[in-house]
Structure formats: C-alpha cells, structure tokens
C-alpha positions in Angstrom: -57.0 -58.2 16.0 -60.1 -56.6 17.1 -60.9 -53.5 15.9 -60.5 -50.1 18.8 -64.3 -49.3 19.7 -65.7 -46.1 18.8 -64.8 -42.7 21.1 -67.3 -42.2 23.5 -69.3 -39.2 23.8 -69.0 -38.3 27.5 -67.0 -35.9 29.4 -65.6 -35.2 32.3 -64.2 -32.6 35.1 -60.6 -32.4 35.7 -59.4 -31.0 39.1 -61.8 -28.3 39.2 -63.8 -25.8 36.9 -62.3 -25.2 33.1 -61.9 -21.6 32.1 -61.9 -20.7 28.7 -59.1 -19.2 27.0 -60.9 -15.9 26.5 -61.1 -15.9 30.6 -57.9 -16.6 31.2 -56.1 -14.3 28.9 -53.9 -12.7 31.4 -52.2 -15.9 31.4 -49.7 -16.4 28.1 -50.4 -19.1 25.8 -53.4 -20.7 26.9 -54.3 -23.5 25.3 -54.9 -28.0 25.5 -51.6 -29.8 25.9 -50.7 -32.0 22.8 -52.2 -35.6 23.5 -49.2 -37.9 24.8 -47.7 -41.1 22.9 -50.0 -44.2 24.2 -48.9 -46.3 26.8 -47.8 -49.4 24.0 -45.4 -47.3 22.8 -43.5 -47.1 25.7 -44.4 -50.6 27.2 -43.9 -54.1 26.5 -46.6 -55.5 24.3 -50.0 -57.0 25.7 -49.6 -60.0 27.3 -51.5 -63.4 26.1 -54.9 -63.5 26.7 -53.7 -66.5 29.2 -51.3 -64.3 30.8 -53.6 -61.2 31.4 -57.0 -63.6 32.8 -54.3 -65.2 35.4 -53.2 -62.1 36.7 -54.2 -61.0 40.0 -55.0 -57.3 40.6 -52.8 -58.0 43.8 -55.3 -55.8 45.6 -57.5 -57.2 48.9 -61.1 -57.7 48.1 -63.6 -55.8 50.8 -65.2 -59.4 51.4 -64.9 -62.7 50.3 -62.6 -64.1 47.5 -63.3 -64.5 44.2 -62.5 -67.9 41.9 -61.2 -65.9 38.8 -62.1 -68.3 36.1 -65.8 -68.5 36.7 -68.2 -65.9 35.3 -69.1 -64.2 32.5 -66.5 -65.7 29.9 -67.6 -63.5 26.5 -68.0 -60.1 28.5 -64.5 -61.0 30.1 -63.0 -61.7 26.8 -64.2 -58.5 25.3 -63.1 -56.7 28.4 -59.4 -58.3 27.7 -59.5 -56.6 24.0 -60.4 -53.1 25.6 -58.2 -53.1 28.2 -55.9 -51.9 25.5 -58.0 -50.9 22.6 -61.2 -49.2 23.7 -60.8 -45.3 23.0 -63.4 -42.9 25.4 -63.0 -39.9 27.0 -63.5 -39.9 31.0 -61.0 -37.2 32.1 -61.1 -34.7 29.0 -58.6 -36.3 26.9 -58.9 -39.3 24.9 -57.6 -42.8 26.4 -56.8 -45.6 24.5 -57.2 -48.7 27.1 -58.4 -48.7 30.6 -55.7 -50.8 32.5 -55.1 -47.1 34.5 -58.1 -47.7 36.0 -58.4 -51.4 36.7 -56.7 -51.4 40.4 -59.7 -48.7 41.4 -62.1 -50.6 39.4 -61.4 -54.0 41.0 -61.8 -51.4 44.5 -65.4 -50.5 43.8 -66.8 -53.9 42.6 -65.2 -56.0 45.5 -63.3 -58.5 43.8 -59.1 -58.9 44.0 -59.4 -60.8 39.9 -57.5 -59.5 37.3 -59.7 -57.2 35.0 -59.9 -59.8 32.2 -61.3 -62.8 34.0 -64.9 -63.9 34.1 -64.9 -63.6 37.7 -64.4 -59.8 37.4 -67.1 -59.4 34.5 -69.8 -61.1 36.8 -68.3 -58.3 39.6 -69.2 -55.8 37.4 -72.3 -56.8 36.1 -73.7 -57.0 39.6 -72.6 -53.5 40.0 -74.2 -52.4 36.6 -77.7 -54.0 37.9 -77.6 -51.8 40.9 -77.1 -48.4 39.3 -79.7 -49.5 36.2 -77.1 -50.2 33.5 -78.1 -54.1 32.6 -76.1 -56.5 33.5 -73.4 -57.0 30.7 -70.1 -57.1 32.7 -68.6 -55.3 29.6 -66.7 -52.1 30.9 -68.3 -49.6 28.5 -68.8 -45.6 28.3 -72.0 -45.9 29.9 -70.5 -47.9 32.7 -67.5 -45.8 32.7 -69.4 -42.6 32.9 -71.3 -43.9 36.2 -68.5 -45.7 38.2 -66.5 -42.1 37.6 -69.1 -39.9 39.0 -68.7 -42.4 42.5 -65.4 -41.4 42.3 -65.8 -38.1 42.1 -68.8 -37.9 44.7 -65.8 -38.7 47.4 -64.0 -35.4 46.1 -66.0 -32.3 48.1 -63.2 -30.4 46.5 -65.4 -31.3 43.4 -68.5 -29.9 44.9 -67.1 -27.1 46.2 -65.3 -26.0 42.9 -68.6 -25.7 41.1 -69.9 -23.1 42.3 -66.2 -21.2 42.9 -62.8 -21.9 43.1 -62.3 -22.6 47.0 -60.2 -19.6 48.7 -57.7 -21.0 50.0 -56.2 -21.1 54.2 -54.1 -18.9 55.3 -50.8 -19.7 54.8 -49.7 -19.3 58.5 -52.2 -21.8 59.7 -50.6 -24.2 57.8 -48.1 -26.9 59.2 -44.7 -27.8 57.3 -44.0 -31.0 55.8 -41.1 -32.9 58.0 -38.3 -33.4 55.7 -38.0 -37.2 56.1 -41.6 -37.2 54.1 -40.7 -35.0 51.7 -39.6 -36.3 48.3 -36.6 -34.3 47.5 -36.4 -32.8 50.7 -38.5 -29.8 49.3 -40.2 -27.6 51.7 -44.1 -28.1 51.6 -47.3 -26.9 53.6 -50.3 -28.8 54.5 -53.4 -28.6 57.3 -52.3 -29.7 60.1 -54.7 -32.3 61.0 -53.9 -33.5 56.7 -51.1 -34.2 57.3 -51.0 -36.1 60.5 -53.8 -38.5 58.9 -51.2 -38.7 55.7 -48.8 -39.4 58.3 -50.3 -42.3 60.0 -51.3 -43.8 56.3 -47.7 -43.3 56.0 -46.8 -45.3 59.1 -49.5 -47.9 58.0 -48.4 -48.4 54.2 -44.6 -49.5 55.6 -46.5 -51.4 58.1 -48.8 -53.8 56.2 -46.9 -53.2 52.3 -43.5 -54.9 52.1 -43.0 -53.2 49.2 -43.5 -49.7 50.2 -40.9 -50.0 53.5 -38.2 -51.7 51.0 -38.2 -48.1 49.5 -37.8 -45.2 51.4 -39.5 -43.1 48.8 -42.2 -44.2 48.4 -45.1 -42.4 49.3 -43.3 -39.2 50.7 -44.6 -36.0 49.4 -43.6 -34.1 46.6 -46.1 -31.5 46.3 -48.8 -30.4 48.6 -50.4 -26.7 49.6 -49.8 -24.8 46.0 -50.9 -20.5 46.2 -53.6 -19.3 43.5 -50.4 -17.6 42.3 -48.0 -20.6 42.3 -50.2 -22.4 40.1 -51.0 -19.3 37.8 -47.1 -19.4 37.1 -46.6 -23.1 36.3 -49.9 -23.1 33.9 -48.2 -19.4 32.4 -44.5 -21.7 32.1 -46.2 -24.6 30.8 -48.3 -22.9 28.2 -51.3 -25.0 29.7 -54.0 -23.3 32.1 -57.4 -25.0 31.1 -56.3 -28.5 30.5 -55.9 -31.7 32.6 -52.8 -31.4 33.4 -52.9 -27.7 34.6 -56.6 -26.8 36.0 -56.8 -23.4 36.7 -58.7 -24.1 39.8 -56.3 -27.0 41.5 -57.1 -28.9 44.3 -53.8 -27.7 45.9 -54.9 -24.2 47.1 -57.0 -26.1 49.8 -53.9 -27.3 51.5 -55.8 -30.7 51.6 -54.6 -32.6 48.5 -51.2 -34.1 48.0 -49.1 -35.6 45.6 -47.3 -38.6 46.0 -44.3 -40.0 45.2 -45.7 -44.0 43.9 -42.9 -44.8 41.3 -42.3 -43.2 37.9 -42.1 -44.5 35.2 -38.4 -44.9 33.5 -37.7 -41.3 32.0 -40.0 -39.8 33.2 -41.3 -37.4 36.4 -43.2 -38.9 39.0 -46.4 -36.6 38.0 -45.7 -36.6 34.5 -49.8 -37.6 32.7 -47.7 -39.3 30.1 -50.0 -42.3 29.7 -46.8 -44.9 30.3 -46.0 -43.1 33.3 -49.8 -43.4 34.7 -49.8 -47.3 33.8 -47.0 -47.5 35.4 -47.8 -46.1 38.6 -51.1 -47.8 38.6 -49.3 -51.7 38.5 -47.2 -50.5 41.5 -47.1 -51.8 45.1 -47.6 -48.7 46.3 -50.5 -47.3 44.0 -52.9 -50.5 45.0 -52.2 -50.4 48.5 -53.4 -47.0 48.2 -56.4 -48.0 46.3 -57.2 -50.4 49.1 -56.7 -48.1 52.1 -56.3 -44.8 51.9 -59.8 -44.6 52.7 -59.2 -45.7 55.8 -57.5 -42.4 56.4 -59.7 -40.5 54.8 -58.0 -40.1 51.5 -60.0 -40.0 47.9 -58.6 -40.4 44.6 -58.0 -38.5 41.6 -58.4 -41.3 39.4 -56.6 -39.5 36.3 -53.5 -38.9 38.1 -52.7 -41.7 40.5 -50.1 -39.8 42.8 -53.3 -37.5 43.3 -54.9 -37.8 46.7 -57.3 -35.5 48.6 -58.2 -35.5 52.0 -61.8 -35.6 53.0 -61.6 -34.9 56.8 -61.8 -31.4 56.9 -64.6 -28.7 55.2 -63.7 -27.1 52.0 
C-alpha cells in the first residue's frame, strides 16, 4: 500500500471572507467544526485498480472522445493511489482523496475517462502545459491550487466578497420558489430572472437525464435567498461562524445561489459536508449532469459542496 502524500501547504476561500473569532464575538461559540470521519469509513472499499481505470466518469466530453487506456500509464497509476490517499487542503479543511472532485475535473480537461486512466493523465497534462505547471498528468497541490482558482474565477460572488460582504436585495423584489420545485415544500425566495434560468435547467435536466426525471426530487430546491440574519442564527445554533460549513459571509444573501437537492447520502442530510455525503453526491446522475451543463444556464459551482450552485447572470 502506498504511503498518503504529504499535506499540502495551500489554502483556500470558502463561500466568502473568514472572520476571526475575535470579530465575530457577538455570535456564541465561534469556532472550526471538528473534521468529519473520511469517506472509507462510510463507503465500500476502493475498488481494483482494474475496476477504477474502466470506469467511466459517465459525463459528456466538450469535444471528441477519448480511448481511456492510452496515455500516460505511471502518472495514471499514481493518480489511482491518490484518488483515495493524497491528503491537501483546497477548501480549508483537510481532504483525504480527490474522487469529490473528479466529475468537475474530467469537466475542465475535456475528457469523459475515469480519473485513473492514462487517457485522463495525458488530459491533464495538456492542461498543466498551458497554465506553466510541466506536463506530469499527476493531480498534485500545485495543479490543484491552479484548476481551483478557474473555478472560483466563474464565482463573481467571490470577487465581490473581497472587498465586502455583498448587501443583499430587497426582500420584496424577490420572487417565491413554486412549491412543485421546492424540496420539502419549504417556502424560498430567489431573483426573479434566477430562478426562471434554474427553472429551465430544471426542465432541461428531466429532459436530457433519465435519471433525474425517474425522481421527482431531484434537483428541486431546498435552500435559496438566506437574510444576513438567518445565517447569523444557524452559524450562532451550530456553534460554527468562520468555518466551511458556515461562512459568515454566504453566498445566499445575494438571492443568486441555491442549493440543491442531488441525493444524500444514506443517514445523512442532503447538505451535510460529511465527506461520505459529498462522494456521494458527486457519483450521482444528477451531480454530473450538472457538472456538464449548468453552464449552459449560467450556473457556477461551488466545488466543496456539490448541491452549491450560483448564478452568474445577474451583477452582484
């Protein structure tokens, strides 16, 4: 067995800007979340290395198709091994295994191979030669470090939150979730022209994705617009306001980011960052259509949470 690689050194931005403690004293208990159980003990071991190369991401490729098996055959091996054993920091917690983020991975290279196969490795190499980073095909810190900040590029809410939290829209200019795409049948608000483009990627998922029309639930909505104060008292109840899971400047206040509802894992709720929960999610029908189109509708990821979507149509 091959030993776990050393943590990397790099960090990353949650949802938005991290206050310290000290800032945020008005709010009880602040403090980092206790670091979650690992996916493998929850899951079924790793499959054989035979298995895991064979696999398909069961994601499109933006052009072309790939023959899996030929490529860079060491760098694809290696990459097997990390899938579940390389440790880093990209989201500021510490990962063990980068199978979450295969599905968007496979997005941004252009190839539909499973994360293990040379095919992929020779993907990713190409992609390391164009941003400077050699031409290994190893998924690596460096390589992590770079494909995250493309993701996060595609986030203005990213942007904007550096320099301040975003205010956010009045709450009567907002439109009202219909219940039939609400998970739960809660009542939730959105921007209006949000959530008519999540309702035609809505229309189009059960469209194109067998899958997602088999189950009604499947990408409805289960949280959306969120108040400054509605967040202040779930970070106060959930004795976390600087962490991952609870940023004390969320996305949500925009009224142009929703969660939704791709699966959850058995046990568990359908946002809970319990690593088994995000693997999960991420080897769902419904998580790699996503990957594949909701850019189409203007929707960018927010790659640690996989229900996390944000819509980039409208100024922040």
């Amino acid at each position: 067995m091959a030993k776990p690689r050393r943590l990397s050194r790099f960090r990353g931005i949650a949802r938005g800007p991290v206050l310290s403690c000290a800032l945020a004293a008005a709010l009880p208990a602040c403090g980092p979340h206790p670091a979650p159980k690992p996916a493998s003990d929850f899951l079924s071991p790793a499959p054989a290395a035979s298995a895991e190369r064979q696999r398909p991401l069961g994601i499109g490729a933006p052009a072309g198709t790939d023959t899996c098996e030929a490529g860079l055959a060491e760098a694809a091996q290696r990459n097997l091994e990390g899938l579940r054993q390389l440790t880093f920091v990209l989201f500021g917690r510490v990962e063990t295994g980068w199978e979450y983020y295969a599905p968007l991975t496979a997005h941004e290279i252009g190839t539909q191979c499973g994360a293990a196969t040379p095919a992929f490795a020779s993907r990713l190499g190409a992609w390391q030669s164009s941003r400077g980073l050699g031409q290994s095909g190893l998924m690596d810190e460096a390589t992590f470090a770079a494909m995250k900040a493309e993701w996060e590029k595609r986030r203005p809410f990213v942007a904007a939150s550096m320099h301040a939290c975003p205010s956010p829209p009045p709450e009567s200019s907002l439109a009202v979730v219909p219940a039939d795409d609400s998970y739960g049948g809660k009542t939730m608000l959105l921007r209006p022209a949000a959530l008519a483009a999540y309702g035609r990627m809505l229309a189009a998922a059960r469209a194109e994705a067998p899958g997602v029309k088999s189950d009604p639930r499947l990408m409805t909505l289960f949280s959306a617009y969120r108040s400054p104060e509605a967040d202040a008292a779930r970070c106060a109840v959930d004795q976390n306001c600087q962490g991952v899971v609870r940023a004390t400047c969320s996305a949500h206040r925009t009224g142009l980011a929703v969660d939704l509802y791709l699966g959850a894992a058995p046990g568990r709720l359908p946002d809970s960052s319990d690593d088994a929960n995000r693997l999960y999610i991420s080897r769902g029908v419904a998580y790699r259509w996503m990957v594949v189109n909701a850019g189409r509708f203007g929707f960018a990821p927010y790659p640690f949470e996989p229900w996390h979507w944000e819509w980039t149509g409208e100024p922040i």
